[in-house]
C-alpha positions as CSV (number, residue, x, y, z in Angstrom):
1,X,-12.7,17.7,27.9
2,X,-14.9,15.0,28.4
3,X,-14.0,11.3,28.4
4,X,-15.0,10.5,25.3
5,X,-12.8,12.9,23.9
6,X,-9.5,12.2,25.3
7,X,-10.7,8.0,24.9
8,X,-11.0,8.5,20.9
9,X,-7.9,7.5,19.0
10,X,-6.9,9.3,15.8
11,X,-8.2,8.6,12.9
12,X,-4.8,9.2,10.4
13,X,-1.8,7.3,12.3
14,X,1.4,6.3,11.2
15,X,0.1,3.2,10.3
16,X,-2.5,4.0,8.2
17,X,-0.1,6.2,6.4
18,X,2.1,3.3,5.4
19,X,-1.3,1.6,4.3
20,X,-2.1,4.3,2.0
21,X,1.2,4.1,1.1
22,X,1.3,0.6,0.2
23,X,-1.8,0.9,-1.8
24,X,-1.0,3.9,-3.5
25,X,2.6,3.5,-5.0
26,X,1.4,0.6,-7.5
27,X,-1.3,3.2,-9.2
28,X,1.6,5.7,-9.2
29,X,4.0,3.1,-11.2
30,X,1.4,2.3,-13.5
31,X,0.4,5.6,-14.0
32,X,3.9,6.8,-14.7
33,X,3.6,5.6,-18.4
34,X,7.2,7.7,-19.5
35,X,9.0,6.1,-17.4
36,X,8.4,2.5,-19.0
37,X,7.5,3.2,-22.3
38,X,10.3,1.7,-24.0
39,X,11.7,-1.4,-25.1
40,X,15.1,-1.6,-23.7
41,X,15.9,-3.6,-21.5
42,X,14.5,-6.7,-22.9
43,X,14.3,-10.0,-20.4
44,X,14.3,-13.0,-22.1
45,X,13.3,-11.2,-25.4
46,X,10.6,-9.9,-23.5
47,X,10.4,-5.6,-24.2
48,X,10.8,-3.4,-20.6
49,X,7.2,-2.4,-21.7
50,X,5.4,-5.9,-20.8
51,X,8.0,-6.9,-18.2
52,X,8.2,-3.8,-16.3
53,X,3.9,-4.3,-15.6
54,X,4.0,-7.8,-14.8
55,X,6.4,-7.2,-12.4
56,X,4.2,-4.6,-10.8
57,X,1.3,-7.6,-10.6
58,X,3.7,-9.2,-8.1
59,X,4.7,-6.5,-6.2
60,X,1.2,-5.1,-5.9
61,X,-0.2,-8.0,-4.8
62,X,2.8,-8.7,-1.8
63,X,1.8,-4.3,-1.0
64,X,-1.7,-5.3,-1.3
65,X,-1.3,-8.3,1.4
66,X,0.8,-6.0,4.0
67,X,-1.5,-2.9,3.7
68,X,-4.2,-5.9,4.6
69,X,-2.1,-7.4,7.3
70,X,-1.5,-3.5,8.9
71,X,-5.4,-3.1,8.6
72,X,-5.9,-6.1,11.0
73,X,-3.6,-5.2,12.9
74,X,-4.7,-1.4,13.5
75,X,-8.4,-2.9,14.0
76,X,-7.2,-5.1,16.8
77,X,-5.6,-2.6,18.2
78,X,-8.1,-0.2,18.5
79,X,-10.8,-2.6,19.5
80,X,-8.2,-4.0,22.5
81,X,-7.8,-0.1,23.4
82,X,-11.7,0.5,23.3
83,X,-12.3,-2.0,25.5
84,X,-9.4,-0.9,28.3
């Protein structure tokens, strides 16, 4: 094998999984409609239906910010492991 070879990293890692991850679940939730179409439990007189999805706005966004923190991380590693 030449150098370049056995220098490359791999493209899917571990932490790119848990990227995917994060970035992936909140589509699944939301595109799960069965399992919050329905009104009970209300919060605050507020159906499961409306309260349920909001929720997933906060939640998406704190997966949205790690997945984006991993990314940065992954790209500093690879350029610090480039350059060794």
């Amino acid at each position: 094998m030449s150098q370049e070879t056995q220098g490359k990293q791999p493209v899917i890692t571990p932490l790119r999984v848990v990227i995917a991850l994060c970035l992936f679940v909140p589509f699944v939730a939301m595109l799960w409609v069965s399992s919050y179409a329905k009104v009970e439990p209300t919060f605050i007189g507020v159906p499961f239906f409306y309260w349920y999805q909001m929720l997933w706005v906060l939640i998406s966004t704190l997966l949205t910010m790690v997945a984006y923190k991993l990314w940065q991380r992954d790209q500093r590693a690879r350029k610090g492991g480039a350059s060794q």
